[in-house]
C-alpha positions as CSV (number, residue, x, y, z in Angstrom):
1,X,22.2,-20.7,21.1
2,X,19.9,-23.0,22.4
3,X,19.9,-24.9,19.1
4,X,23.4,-25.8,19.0
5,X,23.1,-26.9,22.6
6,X,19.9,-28.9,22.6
7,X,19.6,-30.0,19.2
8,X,22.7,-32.3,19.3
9,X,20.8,-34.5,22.3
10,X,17.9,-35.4,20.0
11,X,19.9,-38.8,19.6
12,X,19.0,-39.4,23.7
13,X,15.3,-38.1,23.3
14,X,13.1,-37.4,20.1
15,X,11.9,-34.1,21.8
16,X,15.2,-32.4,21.1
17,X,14.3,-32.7,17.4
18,X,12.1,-29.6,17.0
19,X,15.0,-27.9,17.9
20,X,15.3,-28.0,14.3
21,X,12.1,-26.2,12.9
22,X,12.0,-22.9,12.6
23,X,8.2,-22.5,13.5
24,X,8.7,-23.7,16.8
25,X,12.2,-21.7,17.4
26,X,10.1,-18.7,16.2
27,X,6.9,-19.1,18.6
28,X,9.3,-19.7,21.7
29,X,11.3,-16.4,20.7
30,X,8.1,-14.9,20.7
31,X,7.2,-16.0,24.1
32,X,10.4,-15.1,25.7
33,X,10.5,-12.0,24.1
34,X,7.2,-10.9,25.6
35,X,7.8,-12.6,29.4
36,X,10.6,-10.8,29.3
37,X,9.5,-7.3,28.2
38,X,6.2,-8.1,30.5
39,X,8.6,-8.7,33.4
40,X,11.8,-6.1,33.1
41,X,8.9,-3.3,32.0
42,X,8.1,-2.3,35.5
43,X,11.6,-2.8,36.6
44,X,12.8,-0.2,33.8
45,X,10.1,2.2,33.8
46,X,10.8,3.0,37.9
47,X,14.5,3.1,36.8
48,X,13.7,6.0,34.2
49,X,11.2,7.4,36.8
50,X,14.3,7.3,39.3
51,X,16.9,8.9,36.8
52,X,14.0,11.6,35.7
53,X,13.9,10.2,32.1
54,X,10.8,11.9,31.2
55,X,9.1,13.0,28.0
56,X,9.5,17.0,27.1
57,X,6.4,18.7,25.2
58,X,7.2,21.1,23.5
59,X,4.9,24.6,23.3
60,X,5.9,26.1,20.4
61,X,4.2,24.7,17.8
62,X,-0.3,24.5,18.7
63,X,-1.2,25.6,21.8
64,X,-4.9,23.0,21.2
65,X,-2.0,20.2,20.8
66,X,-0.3,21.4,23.7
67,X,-3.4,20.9,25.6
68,X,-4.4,17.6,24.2
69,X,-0.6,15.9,25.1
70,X,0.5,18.3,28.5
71,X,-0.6,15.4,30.8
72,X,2.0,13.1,29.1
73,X,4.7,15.9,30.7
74,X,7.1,13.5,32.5
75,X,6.2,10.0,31.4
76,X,9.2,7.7,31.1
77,X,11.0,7.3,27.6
78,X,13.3,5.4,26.3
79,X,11.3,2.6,27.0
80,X,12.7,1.2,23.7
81,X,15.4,-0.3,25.6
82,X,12.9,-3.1,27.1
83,X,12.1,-3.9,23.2
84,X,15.8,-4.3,21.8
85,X,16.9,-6.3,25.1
86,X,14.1,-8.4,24.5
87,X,14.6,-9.3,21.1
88,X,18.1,-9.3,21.3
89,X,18.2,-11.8,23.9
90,X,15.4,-14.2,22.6
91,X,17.4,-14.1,18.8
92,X,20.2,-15.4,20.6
93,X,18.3,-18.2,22.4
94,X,16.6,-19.4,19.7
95,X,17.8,-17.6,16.1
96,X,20.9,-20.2,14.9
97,X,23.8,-17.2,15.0
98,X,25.8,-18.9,12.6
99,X,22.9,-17.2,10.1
100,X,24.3,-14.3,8.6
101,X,21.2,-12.8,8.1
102,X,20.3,-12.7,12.0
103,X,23.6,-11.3,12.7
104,X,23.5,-8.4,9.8
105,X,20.1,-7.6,11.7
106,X,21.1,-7.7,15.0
107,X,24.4,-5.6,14.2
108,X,21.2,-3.2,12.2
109,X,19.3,-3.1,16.1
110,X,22.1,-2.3,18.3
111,X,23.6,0.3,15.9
112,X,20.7,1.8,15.3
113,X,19.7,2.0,18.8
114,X,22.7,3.3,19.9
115,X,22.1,6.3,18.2
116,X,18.6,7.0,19.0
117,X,20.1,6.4,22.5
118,X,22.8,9.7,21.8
119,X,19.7,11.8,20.4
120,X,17.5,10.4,23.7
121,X,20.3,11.1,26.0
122,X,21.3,14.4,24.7
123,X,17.8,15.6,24.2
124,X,16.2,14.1,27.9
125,X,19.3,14.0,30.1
126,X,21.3,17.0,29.5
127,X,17.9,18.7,28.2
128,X,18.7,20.0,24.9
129,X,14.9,19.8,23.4
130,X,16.2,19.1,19.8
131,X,18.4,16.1,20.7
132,X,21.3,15.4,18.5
133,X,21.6,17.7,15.8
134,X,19.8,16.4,12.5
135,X,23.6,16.2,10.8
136,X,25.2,14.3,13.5
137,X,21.8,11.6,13.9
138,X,21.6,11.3,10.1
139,X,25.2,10.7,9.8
140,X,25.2,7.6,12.4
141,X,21.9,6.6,10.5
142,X,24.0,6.6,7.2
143,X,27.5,4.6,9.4
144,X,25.0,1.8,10.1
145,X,23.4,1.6,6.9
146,X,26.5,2.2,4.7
147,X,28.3,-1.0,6.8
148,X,25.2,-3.0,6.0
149,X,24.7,-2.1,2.5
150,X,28.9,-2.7,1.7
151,X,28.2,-6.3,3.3
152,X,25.5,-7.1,1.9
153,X,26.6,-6.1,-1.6
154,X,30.1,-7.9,-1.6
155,X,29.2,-11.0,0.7
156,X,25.8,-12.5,0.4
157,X,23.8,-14.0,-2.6
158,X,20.8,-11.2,-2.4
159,X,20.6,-10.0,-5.7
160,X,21.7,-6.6,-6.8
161,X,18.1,-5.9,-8.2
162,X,14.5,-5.1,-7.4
163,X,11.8,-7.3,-7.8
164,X,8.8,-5.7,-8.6
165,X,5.4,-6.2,-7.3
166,X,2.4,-7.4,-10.1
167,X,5.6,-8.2,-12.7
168,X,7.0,-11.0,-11.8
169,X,9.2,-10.9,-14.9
170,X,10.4,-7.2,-14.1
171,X,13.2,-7.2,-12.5
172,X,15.8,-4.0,-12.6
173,X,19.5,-4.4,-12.1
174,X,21.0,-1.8,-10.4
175,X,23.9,-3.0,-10.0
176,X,26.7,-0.9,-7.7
177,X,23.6,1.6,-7.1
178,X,21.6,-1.3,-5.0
179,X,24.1,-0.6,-2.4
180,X,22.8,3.4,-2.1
181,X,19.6,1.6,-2.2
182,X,20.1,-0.1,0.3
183,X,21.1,2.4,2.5
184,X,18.2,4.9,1.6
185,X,15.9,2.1,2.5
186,X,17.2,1.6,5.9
187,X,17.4,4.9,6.9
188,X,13.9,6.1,5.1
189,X,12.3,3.2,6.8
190,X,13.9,4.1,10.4
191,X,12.8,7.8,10.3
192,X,9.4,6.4,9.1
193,X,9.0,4.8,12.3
194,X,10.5,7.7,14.5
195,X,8.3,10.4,12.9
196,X,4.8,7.8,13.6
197,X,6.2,7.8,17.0
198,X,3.7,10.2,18.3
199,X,0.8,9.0,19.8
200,X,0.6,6.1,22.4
201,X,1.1,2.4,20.7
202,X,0.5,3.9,17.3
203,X,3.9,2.8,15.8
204,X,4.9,0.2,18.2
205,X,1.3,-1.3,17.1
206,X,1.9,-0.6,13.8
207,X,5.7,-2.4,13.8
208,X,4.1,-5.6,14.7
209,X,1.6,-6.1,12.4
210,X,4.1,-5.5,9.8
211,X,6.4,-7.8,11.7
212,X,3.8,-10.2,11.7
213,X,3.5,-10.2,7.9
214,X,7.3,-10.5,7.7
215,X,7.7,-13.4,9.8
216,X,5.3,-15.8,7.2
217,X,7.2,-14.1,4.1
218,X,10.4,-14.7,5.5
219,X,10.0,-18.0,6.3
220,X,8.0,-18.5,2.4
221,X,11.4,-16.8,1.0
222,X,13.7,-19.2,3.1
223,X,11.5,-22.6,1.9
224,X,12.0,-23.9,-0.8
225,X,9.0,-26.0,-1.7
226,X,6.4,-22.7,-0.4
227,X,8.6,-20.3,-2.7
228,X,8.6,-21.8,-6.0
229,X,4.8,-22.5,-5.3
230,X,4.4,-18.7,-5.0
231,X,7.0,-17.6,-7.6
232,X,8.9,-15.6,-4.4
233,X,12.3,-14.9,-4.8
234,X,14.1,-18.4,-2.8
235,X,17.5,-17.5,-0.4
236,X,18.8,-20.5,1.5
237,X,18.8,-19.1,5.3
238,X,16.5,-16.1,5.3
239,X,13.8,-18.6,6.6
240,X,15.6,-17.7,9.9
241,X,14.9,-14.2,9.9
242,X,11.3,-15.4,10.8
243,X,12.8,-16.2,14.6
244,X,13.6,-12.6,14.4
245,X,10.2,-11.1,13.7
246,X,8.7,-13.4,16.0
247,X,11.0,-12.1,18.4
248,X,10.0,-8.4,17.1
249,X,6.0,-9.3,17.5
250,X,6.3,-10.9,21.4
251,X,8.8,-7.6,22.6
252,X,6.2,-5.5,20.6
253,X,3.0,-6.9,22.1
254,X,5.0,-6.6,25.8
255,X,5.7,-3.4,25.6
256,X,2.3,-2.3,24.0
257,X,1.3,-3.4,27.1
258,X,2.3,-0.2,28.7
259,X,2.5,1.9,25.9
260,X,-1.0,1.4,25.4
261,X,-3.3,5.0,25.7
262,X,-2.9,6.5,28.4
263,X,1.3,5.4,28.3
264,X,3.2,4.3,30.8
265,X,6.3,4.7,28.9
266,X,7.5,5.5,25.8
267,X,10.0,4.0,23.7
268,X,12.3,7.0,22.4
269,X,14.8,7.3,19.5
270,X,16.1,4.0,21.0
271,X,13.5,2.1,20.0
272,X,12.0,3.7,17.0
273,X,15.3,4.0,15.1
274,X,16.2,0.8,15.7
275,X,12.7,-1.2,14.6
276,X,12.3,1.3,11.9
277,X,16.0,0.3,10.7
278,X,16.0,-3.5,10.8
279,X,12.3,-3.6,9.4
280,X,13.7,-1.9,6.4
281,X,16.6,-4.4,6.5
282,X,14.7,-7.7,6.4
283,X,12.2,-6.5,3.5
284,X,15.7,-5.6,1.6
285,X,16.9,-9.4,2.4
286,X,13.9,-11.2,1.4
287,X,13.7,-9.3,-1.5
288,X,10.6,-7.2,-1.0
289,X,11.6,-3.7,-0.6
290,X,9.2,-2.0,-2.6
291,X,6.2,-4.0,-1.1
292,X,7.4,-2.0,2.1
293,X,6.0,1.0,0.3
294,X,2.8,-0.6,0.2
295,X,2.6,-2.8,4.1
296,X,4.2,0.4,5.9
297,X,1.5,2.9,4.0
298,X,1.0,4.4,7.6
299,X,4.5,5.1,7.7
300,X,5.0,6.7,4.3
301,X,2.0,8.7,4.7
302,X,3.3,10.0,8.1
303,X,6.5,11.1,5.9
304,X,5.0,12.3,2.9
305,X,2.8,14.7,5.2
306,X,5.4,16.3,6.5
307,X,7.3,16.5,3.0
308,X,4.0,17.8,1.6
309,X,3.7,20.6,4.7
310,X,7.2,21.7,4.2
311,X,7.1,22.6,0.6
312,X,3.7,23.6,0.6
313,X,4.6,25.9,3.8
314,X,7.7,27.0,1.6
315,X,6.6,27.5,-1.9
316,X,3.0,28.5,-1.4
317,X,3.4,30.2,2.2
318,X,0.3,27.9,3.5
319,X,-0.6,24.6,5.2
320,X,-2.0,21.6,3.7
321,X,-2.7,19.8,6.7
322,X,-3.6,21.3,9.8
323,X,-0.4,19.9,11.2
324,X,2.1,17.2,10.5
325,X,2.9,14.4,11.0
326,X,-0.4,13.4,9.8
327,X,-1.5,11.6,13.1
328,X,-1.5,15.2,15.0
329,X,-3.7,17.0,11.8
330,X,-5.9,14.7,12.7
331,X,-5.7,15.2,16.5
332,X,-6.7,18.6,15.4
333,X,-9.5,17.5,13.7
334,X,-10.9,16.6,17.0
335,X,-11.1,13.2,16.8
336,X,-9.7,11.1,19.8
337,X,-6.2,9.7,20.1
338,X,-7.3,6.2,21.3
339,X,-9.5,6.4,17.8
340,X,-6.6,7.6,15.5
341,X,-4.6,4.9,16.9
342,X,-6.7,2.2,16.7
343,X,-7.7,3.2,12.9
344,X,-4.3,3.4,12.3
345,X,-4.1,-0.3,13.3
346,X,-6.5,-1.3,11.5
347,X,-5.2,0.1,8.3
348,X,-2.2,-1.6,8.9
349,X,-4.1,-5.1,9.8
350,X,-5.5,-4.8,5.7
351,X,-2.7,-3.6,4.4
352,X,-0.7,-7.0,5.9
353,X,-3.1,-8.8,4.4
354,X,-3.6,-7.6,1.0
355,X,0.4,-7.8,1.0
356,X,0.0,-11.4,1.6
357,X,-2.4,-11.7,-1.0
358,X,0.0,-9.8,-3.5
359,X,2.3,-12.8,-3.1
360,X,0.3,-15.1,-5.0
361,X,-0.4,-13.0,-7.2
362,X,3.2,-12.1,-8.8
């Protein structure tokens, strides 16, 4: 918004002019994003604390798991409302909304949110533990995703194809099928993120390294120059979507501010369906949605664990892992949640990295 405003005036002074570069639009959206999560955080968590919006643990499942997470009993959630009002509002300070990108993304946020907000609601304030029922959440999952993937498939330029990683001259067609693609994408990724959401600041930590990563890919795929240099797949305007994973990185970093062990708050189905969903969404724009496989590894192993438990539990009528998601078999392992977290991290921190690296090398 700011851009259309501001940018125009560069004709009375020169310092309108970096109104224009998307480096500087994207550290600003940054900023705002986390001044304003850092300042509406206290705000929102004593109006959860207010409305009794607090987190449920459930018995049923290890009573030494119980143990280890009882204390959280109570702590505010759907604290992911801070994170989606954050980055909402700095996209539409600084993003350029005549980008179709940004607007596919932020229709991606706010429909995904709204219906982690149903499950939250459902499951917090009328206090049915299991939320919406799996049907009804997958079936908004699949409305969202379905709307993006028909747009995407008749009215932009992305290419109905996959690029794949380590072959840069293997690329498969999939013509009308892209569009399930597409769709299984965004959801998989979105559920990814909701099942990590277990421990405190593990996937919101995890969200914004990958974000990170994003931001410098997405503004390589949008340049021309950079993306011929690195044989990336070039699309006039996604160089924008780095404004909105900056945006993602400074509402992430605020709010890990209180999510951070022991948790203040905790996001909720509001906030992990919705970053889960656009993250998915932006690697399928710029072209790099099998390379999610490989810089969310924390979130597909979190998935495959439980896939793993349930057909080993099934099939062979015994565990693999002590329990899943993967985060809680180590819990019972004994080893500390502020140390699974911060591993966690850290795996994610390489993994950015070596993704960075694979660009260079395709």
């Amino acid at each position: 918004m700011l851009f259309y405003f501001l940018y125009p005036l560069r004709d009375l002074w020169f310092g309108f002019n970096v109104f224009k570069y998307i480096t500087f639009r994207a550290a600003m959206a940054s900023v705002t994003a986390f001044t304003l999560t850092i300042v509406l955080g206290p705000i929102i968590i004593e109006m959860l604390r207010r409305l009794k919006v607090g987190q449920h643990i459930r018995r049923e499942h290890v009573e030494e798991l119980y143990q280890q997470h009882k204390h959280k009993t109570g702590t505010p959630t759907m604290g992911g409302f801070m994170i989606l009002f954050s980055v909402i509002i700095s996209v539409a300070l600084w993003a350029r909304l005549d980008n179709q990108y940004i607007i596919l993304c932020l229709i991606s946020m706010f429909g995904l949110g709204l219906v982690g907000f149903l499950d939250d609601y459902i499951k917090l304030v009328r206090e049915r533990n299991m939320g919406l029922r799996a049907s009804a959440k997958f079936a908004g999952q699949l409305l969202v995703a379905g709307f993006i993937a028909y747009y995407i498939y008749r009215y932009t330029d992305i290419p109905h194809s996959l690029n794949v990683p380590f072959a840069k001259h293997l690329i498969l067609d999939l013509g009308i099928a892209y569009a399930v693609f597409i769709v299984l994408v965004i959801v998989g990724s979105s559920n990814a993120v909701n099942l990590t959401d277990g421990l405190d600041g593990l996937a919101i930590g995890c969200v914004t390294i990958i974000a990170i990563a994003y931001a410098i890919i997405c503004y390589i795929t949008g340049n021309a120059i950079a993306s011929e240099y690195l044989n990336v797949f070039y699309l006039p305007g996604a160089g924008e979507l780095t404004v909105f994973c900056a945006a993602i990185v400074g509402a992430g970093l605020g709010f890990l501010w209180f999510n951070a062990h022991p948790a203040s708050v905790f996001m909720g189905d509001v906030g992990s369906l919705a970053l889960g969903g656009v993250i998915g969404l932006i690697s399928v724009i710029i072209k790099k949605e099998l390379l999610l496989l490989f810089i969310g590894a924390i979130f597909v192993a979190e998935v495959m664990s439980v896939i793993i438990q349930v057909i080993s539990v099934k099939t062979r009528k015994k565990r693999v892992f002590l329990m899943s998601p993967l985060h809680h078999h180590f819990q019972l392992q004994g080893i500390h949640e502020s140390k699974i977290i911060i591993r966690f991290w850290v795996v994610s921190i390489i993994l950015a990295f070596l993704s960075l690296a694979i660009l260079k090398l395709q």
